[in-house]
C-alpha positions as CSV (number, residue, x, y, z in Angstrom):
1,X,3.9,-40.1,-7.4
2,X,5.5,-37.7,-4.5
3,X,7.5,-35.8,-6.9
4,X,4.0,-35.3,-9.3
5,X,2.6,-34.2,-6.8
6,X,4.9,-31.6,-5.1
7,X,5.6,-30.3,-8.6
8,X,1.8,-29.6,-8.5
9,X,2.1,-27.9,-5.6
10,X,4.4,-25.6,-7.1
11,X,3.1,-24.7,-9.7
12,X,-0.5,-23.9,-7.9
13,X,2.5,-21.2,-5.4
14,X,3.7,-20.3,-8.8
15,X,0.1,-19.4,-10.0
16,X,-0.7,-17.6,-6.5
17,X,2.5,-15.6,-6.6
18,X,1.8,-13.9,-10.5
19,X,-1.7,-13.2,-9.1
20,X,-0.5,-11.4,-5.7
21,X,2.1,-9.8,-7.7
22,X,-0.4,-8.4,-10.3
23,X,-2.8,-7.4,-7.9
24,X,-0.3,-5.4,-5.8
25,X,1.0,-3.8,-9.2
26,X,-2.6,-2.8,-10.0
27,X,-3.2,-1.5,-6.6
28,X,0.0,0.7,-7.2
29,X,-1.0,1.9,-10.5
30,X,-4.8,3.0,-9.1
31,X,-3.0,4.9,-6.3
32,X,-4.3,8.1,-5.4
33,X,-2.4,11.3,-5.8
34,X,1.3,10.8,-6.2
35,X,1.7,9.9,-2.2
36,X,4.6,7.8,-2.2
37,X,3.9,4.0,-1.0
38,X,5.9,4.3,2.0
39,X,6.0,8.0,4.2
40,X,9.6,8.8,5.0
41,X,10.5,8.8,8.5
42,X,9.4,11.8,10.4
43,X,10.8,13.4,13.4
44,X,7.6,13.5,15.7
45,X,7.0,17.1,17.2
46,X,6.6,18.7,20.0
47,X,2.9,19.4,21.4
48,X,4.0,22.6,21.4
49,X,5.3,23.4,18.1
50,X,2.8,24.3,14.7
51,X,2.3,22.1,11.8
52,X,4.4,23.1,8.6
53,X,2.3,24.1,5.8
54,X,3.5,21.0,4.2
55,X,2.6,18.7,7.2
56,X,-0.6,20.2,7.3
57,X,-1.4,19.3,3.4
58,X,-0.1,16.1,3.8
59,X,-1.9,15.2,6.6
60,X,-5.0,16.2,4.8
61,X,-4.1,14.6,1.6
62,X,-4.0,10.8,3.5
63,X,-7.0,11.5,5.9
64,X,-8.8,12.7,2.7
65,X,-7.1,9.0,0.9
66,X,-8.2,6.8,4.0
67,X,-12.0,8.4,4.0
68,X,-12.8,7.7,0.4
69,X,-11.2,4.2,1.0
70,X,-13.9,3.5,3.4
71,X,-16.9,4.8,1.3
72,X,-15.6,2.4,-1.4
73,X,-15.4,-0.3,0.8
């Protein structure tokens, strides 16, 4: 009866896991843009210093990403 039941158990994780997976998978695939999923590691500048070109856009690009994430929501 124990085992039964714990081999229940895993199938319900098994079932749970194939649905986080596809969901994350989908959620990659509807991405926005072509940001990547992670930003690489940035030096953090100076007060003083200007904003690249580039940093500028990007910075843009993912407050523009997080706004129409809200409006969906």
């Amino acid at each position: 009866m124990g085992a039964m039941f714990f081999a229940v158990l895993a199938v319900a994780g098994q079932i749970e896991r194939n649905y986080i997976r596809e969901k994350t998978l989908e959620g990659q695939v509807a991405g926005d843009d072509d940001l990547p999923l992670r930003p690489k590691p940035a030096r953090i500048r100076q007060a003083d210093e200007p904003e690249t070109p580039e940093q500028a856009a990007l910075r843009e690009r993912l407050q523009d990403q997080v706004l129409r994430r809200r409006v969906g929501e």
